[in-house]
Residue frames relative to the residue before (quaternion, step in Angstrom):
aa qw qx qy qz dx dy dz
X 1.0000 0.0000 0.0000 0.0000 0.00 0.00 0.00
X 0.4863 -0.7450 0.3949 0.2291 3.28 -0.23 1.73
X 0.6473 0.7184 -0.0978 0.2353 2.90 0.68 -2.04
X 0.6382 0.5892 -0.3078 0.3883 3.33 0.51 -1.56
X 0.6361 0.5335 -0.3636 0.4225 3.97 0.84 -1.32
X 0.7757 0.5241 -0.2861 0.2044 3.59 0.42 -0.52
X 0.6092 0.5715 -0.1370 0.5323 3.03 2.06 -0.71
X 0.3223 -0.7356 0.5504 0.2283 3.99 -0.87 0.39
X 0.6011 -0.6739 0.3375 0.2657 3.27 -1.02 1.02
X 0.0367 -0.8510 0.4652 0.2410 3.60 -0.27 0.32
X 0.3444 -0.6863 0.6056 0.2091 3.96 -1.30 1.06
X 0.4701 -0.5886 0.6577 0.0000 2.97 -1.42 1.36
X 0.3231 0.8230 -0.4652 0.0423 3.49 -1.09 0.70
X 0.3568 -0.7064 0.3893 0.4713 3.79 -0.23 0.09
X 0.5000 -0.6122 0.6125 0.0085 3.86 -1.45 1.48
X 0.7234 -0.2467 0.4041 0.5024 4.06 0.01 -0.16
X 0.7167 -0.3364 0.0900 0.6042 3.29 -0.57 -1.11
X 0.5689 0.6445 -0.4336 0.2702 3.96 0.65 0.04
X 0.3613 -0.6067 0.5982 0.3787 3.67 -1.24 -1.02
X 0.1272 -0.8705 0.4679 -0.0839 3.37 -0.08 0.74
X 0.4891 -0.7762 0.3978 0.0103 4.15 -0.68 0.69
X 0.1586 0.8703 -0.4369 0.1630 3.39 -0.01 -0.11
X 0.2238 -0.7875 0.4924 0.2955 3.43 -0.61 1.15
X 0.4515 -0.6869 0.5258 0.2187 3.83 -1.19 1.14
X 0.5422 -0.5437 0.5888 0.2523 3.69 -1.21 0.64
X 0.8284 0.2411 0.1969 0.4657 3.05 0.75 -1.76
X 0.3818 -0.7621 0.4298 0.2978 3.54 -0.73 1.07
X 0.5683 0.7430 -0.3045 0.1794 3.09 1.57 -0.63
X 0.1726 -0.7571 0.3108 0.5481 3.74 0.25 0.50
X 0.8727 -0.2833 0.2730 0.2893 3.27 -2.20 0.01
X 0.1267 -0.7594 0.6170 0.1629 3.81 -0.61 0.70
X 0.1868 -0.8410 0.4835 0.1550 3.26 -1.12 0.89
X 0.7214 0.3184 -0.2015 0.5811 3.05 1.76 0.14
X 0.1742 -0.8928 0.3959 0.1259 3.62 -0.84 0.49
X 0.2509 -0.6194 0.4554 0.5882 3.85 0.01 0.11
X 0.6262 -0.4813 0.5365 0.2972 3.56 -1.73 -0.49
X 0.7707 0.1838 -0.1771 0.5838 3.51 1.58 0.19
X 0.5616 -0.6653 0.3468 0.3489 3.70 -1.02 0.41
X 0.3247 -0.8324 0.4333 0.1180 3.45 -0.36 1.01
X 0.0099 0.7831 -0.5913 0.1923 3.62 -0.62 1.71
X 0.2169 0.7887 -0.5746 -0.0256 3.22 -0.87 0.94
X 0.6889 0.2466 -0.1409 0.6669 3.59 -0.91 -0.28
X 0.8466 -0.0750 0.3414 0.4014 2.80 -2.18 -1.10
X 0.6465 0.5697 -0.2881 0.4178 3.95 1.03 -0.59
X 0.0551 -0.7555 0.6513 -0.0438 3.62 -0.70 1.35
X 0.7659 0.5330 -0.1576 0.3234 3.72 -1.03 -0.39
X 0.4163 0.8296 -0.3707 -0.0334 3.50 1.05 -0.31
X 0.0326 -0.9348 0.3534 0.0140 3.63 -0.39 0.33
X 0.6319 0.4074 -0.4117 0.5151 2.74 1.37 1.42
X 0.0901 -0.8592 0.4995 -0.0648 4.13 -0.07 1.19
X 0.1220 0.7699 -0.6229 -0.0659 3.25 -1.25 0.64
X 0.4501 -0.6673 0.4475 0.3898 3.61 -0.61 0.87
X 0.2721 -0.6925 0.6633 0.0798 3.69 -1.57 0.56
X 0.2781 -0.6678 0.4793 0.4970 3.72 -1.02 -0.58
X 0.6235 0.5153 -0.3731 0.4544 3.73 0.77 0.95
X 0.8343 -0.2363 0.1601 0.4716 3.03 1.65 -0.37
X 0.6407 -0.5849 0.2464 0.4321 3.61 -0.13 -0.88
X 0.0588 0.8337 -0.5031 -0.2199 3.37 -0.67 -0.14
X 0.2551 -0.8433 0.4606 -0.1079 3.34 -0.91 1.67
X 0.1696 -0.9042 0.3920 -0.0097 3.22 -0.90 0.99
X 0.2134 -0.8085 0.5355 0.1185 3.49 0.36 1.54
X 0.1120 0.7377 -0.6657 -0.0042 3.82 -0.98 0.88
X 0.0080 -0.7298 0.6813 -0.0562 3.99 -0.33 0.88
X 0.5471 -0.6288 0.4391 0.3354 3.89 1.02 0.88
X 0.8768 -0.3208 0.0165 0.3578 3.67 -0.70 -0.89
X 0.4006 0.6026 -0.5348 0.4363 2.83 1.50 0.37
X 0.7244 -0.4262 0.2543 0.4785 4.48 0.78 -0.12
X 0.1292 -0.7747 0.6057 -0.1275 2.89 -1.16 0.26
X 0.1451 0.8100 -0.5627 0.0788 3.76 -1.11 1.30
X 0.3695 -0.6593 0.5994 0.2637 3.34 -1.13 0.18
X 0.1754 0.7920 -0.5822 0.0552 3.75 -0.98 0.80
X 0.4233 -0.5933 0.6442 0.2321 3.24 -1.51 0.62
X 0.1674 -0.7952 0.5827 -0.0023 3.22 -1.78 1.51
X 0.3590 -0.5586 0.5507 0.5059 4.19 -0.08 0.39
X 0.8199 -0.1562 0.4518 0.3149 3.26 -2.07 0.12
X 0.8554 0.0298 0.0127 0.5169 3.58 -0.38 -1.41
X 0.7953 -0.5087 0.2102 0.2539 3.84 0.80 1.32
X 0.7147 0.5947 -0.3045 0.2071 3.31 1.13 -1.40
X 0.6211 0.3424 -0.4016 0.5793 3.68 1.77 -0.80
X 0.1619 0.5774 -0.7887 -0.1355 3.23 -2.05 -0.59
X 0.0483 0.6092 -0.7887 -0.0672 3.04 -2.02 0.05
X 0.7201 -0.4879 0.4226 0.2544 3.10 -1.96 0.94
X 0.0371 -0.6725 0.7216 0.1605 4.15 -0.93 0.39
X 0.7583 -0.3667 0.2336 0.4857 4.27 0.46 -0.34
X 0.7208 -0.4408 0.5117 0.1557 3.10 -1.70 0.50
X 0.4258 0.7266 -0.4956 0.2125 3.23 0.96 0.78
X 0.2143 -0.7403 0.4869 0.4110 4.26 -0.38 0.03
X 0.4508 -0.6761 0.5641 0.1468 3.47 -0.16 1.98
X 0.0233 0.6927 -0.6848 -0.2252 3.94 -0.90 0.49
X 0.6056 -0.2193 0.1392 0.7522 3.99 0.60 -0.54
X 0.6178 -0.4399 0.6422 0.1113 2.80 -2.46 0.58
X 0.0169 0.7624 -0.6465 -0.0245 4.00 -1.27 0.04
X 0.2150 -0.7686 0.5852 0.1434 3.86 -0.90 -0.26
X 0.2596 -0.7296 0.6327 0.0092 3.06 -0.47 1.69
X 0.6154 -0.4765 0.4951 0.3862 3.93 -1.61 -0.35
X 0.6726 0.3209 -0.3309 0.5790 3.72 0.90 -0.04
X 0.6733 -0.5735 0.2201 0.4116 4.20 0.89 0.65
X 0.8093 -0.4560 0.1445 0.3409 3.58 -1.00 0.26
X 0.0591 -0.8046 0.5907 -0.0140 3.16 -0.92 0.78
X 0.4827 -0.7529 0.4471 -0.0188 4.20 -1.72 0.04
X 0.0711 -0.7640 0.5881 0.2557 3.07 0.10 0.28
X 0.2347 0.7853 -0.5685 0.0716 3.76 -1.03 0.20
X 0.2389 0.7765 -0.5452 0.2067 3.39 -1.35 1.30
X 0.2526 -0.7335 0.6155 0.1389 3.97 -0.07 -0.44
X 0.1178 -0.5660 0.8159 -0.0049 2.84 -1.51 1.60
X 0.3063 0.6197 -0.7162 0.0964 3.41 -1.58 0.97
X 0.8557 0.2225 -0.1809 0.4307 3.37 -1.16 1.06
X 0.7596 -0.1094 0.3592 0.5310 3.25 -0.65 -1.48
X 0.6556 0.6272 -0.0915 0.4105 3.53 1.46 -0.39
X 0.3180 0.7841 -0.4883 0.2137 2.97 -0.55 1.27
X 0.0150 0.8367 -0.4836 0.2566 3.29 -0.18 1.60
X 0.1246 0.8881 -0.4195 0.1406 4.06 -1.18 0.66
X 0.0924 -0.7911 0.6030 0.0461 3.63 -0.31 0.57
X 0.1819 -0.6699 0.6894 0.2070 3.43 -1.92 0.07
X 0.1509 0.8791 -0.4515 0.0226 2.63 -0.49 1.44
X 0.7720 -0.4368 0.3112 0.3412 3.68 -1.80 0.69
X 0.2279 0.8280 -0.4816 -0.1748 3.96 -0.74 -0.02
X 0.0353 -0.8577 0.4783 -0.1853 3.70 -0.16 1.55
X 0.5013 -0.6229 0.4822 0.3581 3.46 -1.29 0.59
X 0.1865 -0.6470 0.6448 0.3617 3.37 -0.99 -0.18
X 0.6551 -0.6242 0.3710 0.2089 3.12 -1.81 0.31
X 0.3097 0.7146 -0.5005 0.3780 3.67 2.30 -0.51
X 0.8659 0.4497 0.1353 0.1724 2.63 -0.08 -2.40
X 0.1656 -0.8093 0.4419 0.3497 2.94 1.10 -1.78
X 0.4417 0.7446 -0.2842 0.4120 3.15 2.04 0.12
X 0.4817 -0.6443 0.4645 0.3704 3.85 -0.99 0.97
X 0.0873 0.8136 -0.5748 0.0094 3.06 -1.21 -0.02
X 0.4222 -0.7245 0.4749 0.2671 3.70 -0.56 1.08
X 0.1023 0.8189 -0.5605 -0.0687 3.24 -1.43 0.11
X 0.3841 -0.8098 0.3376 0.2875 3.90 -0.32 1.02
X 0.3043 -0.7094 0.6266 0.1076 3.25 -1.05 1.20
X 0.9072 -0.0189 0.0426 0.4182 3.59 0.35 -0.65
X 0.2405 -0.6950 0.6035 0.3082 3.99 -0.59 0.65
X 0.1292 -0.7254 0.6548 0.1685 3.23 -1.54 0.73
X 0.6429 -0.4301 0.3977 0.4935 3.82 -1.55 0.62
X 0.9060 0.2359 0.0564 0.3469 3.13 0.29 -1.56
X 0.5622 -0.6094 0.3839 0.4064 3.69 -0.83 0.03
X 0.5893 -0.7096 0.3412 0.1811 3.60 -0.32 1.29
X 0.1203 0.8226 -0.5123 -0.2155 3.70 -0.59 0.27
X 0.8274 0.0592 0.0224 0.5580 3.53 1.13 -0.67
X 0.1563 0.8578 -0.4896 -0.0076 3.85 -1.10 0.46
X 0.4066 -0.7113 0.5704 0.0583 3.07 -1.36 1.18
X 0.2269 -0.8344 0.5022 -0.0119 3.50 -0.91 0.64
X 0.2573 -0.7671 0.5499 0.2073 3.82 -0.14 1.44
X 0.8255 -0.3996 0.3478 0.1945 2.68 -2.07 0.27
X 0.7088 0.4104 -0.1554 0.5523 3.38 1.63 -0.45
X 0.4760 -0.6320 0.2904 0.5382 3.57 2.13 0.34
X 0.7254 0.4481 -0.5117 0.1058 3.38 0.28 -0.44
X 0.9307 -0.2877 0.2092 0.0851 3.17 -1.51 0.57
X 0.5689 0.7200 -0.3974 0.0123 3.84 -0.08 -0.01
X 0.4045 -0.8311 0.3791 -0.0443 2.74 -0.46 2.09
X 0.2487 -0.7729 0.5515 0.1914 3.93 -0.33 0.98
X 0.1208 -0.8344 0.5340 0.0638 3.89 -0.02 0.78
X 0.7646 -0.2861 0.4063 0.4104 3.39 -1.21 0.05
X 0.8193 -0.0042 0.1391 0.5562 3.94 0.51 -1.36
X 0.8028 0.1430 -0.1126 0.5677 3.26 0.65 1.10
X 0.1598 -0.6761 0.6157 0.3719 3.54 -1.38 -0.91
X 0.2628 -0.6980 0.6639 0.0543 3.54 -1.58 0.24
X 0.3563 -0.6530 0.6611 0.0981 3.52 -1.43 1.10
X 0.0643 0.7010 -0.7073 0.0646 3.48 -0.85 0.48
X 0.2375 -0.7841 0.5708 0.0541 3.60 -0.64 2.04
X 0.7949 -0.3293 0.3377 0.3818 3.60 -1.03 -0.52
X 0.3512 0.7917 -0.2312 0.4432 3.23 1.62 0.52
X 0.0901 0.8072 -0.4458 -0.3761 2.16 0.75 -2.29
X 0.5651 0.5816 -0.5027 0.2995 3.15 0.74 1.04
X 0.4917 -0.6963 0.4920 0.1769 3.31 -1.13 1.25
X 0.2018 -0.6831 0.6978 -0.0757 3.33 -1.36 1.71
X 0.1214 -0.7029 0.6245 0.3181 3.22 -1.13 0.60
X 0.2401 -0.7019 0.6456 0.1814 3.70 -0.87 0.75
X 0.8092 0.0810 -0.1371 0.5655 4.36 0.84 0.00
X 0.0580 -0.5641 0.8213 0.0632 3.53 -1.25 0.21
X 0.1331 0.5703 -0.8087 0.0555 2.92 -1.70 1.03
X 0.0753 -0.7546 0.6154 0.2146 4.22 0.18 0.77
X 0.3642 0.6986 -0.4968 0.3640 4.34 0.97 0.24
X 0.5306 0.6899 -0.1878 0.4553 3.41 1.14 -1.58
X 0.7081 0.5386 -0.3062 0.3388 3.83 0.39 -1.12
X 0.7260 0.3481 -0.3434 0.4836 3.58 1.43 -0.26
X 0.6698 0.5208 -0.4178 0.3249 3.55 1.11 -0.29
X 0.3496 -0.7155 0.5689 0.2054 3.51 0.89 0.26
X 0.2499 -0.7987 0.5379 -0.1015 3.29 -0.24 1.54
X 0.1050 -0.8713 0.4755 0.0604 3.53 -0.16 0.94
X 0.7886 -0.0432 -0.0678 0.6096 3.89 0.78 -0.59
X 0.4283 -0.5891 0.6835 0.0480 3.07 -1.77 0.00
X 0.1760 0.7279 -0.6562 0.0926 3.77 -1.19 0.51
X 0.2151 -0.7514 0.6060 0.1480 3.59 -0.98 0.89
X 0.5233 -0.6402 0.4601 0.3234 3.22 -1.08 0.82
X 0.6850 -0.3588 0.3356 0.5380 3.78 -1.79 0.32
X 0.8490 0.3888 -0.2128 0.2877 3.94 -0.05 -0.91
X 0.4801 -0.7273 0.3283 0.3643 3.21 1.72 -0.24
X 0.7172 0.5448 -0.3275 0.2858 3.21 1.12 0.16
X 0.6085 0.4190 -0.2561 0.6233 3.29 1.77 0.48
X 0.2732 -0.6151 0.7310 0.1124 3.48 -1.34 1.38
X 0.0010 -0.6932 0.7030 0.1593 3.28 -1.29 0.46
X 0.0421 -0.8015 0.5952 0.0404 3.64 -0.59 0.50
X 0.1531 -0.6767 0.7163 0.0751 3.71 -1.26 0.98
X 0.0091 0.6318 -0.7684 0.1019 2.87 -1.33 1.64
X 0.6779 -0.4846 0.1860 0.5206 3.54 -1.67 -0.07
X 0.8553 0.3233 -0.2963 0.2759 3.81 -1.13 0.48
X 0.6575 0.3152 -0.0879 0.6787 3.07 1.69 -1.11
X 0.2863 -0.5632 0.7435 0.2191 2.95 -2.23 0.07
X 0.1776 -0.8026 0.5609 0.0982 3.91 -0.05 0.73
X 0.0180 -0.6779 0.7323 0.0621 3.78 -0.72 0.85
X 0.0625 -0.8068 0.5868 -0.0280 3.22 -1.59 1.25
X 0.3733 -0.8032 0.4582 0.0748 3.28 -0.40 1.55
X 0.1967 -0.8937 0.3848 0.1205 3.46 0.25 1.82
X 0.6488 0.4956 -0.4068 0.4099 3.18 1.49 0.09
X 0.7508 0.3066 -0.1589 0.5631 3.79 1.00 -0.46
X 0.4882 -0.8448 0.2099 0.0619 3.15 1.36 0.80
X 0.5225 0.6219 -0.2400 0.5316 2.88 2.10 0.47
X 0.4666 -0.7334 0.4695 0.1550 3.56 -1.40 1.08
X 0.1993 -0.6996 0.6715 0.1409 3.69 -1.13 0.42
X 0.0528 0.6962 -0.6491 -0.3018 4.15 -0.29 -0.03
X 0.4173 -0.7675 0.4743 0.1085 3.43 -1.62 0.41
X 0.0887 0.8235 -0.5598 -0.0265 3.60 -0.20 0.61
X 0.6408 -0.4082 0.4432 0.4758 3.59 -1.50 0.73
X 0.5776 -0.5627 0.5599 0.1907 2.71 -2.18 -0.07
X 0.5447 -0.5026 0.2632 0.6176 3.47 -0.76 -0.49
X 0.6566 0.6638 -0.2806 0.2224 3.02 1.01 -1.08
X 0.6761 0.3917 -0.2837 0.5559 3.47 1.77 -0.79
X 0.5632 0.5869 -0.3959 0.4261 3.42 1.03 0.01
X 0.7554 0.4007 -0.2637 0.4465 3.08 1.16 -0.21
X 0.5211 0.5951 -0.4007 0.4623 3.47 1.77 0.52
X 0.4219 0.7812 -0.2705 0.3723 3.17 1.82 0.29
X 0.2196 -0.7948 0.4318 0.3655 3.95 0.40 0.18
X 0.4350 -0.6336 0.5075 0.3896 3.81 -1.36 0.87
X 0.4845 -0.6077 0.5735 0.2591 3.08 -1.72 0.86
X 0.4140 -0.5939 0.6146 0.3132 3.82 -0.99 1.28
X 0.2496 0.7115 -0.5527 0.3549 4.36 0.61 1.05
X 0.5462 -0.5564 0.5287 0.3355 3.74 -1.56 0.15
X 0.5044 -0.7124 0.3173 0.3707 3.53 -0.54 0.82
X 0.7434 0.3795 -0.4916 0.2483 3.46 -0.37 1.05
X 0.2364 0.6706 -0.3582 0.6050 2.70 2.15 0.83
X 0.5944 0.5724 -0.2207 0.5199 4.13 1.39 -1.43
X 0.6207 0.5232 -0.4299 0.3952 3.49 1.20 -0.92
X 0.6104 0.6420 -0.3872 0.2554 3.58 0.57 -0.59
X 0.6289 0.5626 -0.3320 0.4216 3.21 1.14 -1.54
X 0.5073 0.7248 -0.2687 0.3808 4.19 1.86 -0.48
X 0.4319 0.8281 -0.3047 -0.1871 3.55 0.74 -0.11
X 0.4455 0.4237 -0.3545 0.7045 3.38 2.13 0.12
X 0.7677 0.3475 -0.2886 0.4545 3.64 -2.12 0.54
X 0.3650 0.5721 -0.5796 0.4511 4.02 0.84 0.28
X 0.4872 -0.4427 0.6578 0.3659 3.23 -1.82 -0.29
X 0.5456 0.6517 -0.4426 0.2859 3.73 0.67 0.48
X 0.7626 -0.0975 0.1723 0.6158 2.40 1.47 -1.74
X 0.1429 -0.8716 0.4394 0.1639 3.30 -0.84 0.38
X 0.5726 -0.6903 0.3125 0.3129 3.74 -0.78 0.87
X 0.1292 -0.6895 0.5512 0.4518 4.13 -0.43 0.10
X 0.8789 -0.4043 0.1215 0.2221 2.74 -2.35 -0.09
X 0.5785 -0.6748 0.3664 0.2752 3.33 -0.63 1.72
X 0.2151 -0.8195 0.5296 0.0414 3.54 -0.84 1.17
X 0.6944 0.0701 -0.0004 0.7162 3.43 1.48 -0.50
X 0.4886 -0.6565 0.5345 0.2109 3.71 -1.46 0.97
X 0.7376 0.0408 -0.2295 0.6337 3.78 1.68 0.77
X 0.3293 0.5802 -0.5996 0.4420 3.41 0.21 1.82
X 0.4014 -0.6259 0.6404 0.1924 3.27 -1.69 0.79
X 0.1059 -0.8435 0.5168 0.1013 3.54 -1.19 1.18
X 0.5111 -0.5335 0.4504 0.5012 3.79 -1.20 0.43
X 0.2577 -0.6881 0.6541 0.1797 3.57 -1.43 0.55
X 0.5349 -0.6289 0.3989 0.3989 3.70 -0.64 0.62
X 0.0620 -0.8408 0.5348 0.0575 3.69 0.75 -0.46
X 0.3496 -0.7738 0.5278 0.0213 3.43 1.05 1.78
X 0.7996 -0.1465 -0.0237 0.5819 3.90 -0.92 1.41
X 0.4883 -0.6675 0.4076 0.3871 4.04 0.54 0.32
X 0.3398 0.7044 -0.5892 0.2032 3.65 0.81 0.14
X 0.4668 -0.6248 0.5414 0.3141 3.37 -1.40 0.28
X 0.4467 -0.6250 0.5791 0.2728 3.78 -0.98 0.88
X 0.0979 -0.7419 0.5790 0.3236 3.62 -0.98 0.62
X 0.2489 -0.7485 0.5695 0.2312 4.21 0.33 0.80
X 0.7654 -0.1253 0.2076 0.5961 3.88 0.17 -1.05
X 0.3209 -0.6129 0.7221 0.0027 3.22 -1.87 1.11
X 0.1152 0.6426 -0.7073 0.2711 3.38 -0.56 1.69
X 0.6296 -0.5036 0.5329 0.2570 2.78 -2.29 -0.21
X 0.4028 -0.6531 0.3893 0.5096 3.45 -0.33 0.54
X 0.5335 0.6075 -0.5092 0.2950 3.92 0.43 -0.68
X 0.7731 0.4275 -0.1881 0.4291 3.38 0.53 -1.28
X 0.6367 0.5343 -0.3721 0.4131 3.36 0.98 -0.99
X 0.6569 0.6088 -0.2143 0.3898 3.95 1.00 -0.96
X 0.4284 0.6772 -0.2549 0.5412 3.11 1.80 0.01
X 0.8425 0.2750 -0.0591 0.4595 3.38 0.63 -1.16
X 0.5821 0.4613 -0.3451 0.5737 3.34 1.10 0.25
X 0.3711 0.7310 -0.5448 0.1761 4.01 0.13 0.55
X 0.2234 -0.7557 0.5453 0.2856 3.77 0.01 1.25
X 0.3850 -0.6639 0.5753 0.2829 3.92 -1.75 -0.20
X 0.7535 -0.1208 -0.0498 0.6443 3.01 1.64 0.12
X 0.7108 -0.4690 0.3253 0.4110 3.99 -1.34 0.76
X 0.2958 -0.8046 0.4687 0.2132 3.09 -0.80 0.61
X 0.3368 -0.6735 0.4883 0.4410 4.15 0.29 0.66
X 0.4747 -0.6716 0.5568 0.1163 2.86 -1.80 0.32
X 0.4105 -0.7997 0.3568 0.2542 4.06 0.62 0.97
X 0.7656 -0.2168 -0.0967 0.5979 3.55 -0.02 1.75
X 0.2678 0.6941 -0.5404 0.3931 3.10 0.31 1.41
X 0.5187 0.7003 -0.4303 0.2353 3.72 -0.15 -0.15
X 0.6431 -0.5038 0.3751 0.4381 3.74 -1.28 0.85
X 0.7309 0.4053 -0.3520 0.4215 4.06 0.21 -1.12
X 0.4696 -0.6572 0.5324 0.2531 3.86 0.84 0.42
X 0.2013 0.6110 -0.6576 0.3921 3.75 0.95 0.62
């Protein structure tokens, strides 16, 4: 899927009482916590995934196929040791203690588990342990009010209840190139919103059906023109093309579903991502049109 390279990823996220967008630098998702030093171990540099402990940290170096590990760090950095070779995608906290999505799409591949991470009582040492196989390689997940699960996959998403058994509740194999990056459930639980590259995808978990989302004109036009040759200008365009066309604007900064005629993806312009990420730079989130925690 040609397309996908030309478009920035957008991050999904809850705003007060709304849901709200944002274009992401980075596919990585969002850390809310950091250690207080730079975490290196072995062969593993770069890490970019942390979760505080009460001994310290635990950090997750994923560099896709080139490897990938999960370790535990003291407080001030100086110990660590290896818990496994898992490719951490983000961390979460459940009522029975911390857990991960982690897995790796590459190639023809695509593979993923949720798994458990706890001390034991020998040692006192972390250690990882699978809760759940997934079809697909994981990218983001949100968690109801009753724990269960919803897991953005490679081709689709999946619920996983207190069982632990994994349902798929969508297939979309289209999904596998935009590299989904977050996820937010609405106030009532009956909407997934996920931000992946180009789109924002609301899924109605009860009727099991997708909307994709694209800016308006109005936030498209809070974008800045690229100083670029004009069909490079077409990009900065992404509602009102002859691809696609927005419905009826509900707010003068809301993202709308485009009809997206047989769901194919429109290719609008074929750039590099370097250059293309330039020209997309919002001045502020863009809301998301009946979106909002109180399920109004």
């Amino acid at each position: 899927m040609e397309a996908n390279w030309t478009f920035p990823a957008w991050r999904v996220f809850v705003d007060g009482a709304s849901i709200s967008a944002e274009i992401s630098e980075s596919e990585v998702p969002v850390q809310q916590h950091r250690p207080p030093f730079e975490a290196a171990a072995d062969d593993f540099r770069a890490a970019s995934r942390f979760w505080p402990v009460d001994d310290g940290w635990l950090v997750g170096f994923n560099h896709g196929e080139f490897g990938a590990a999960l370790y535990w760090f003291s407080r001030d950095g100086r110990r660590h040791y290896e818990i496994s070779r898992h490719h951490v995608v983000t961390f979460f906290a459940l009522a029975d203690g911390i857990h991960a999505i982690e897995g790796l799409a590459h190639g023809d591949m695509s593979k993923g588990s949720v798994i458990s991470i706890s001390r034991t009582q020998r040692d006192g040492h972390w250690r990882a342990f699978t809760v759940a196989a997934l079809p697909f390689a994981p990218y983001a997940v949100s968690v109801k009010r009753d724990g269960t699960l919803l897991v953005t996959v490679s081709d689709g998403v999946v619920a996983i209840g207190s069982d632990r058994r994994v349902n798929t509740i969508y297939s979309e194999r289209m999904w596998n190139g935009l590299y989904p990056i977050s996820s937010v459930l609405s106030g009532d639980e009956r909407r997934l919103y996920i931000g992946m590259r180009r789109y924002v995808v609301e899924l109605d978990l009860q009727a099991k059906a997708v909307r994709y989302l694209l800016p308006t004109k109005a936030v498209a036009r809070a974008f800045p023109r690229p100083s670029s040759p004009r069909s490079a200008r077409r990009c900065a365009r992404p509602v009102g093309t002859s691809c696609m066309a927005a419905v009826a604007t509900r707010s003068s900064r809301c993202m709308n579903a485009s009809p997206l005629a047989g769901r194919r993806i429109p290719a609008m312009c074929r750039r590099k991502p370097s250059r293309y990420s330039r020209t997309w730079r919002a001045s502020r989130p863009a809301k998301l049109c009946g979106a909002s925690q109180s399920g109004s």
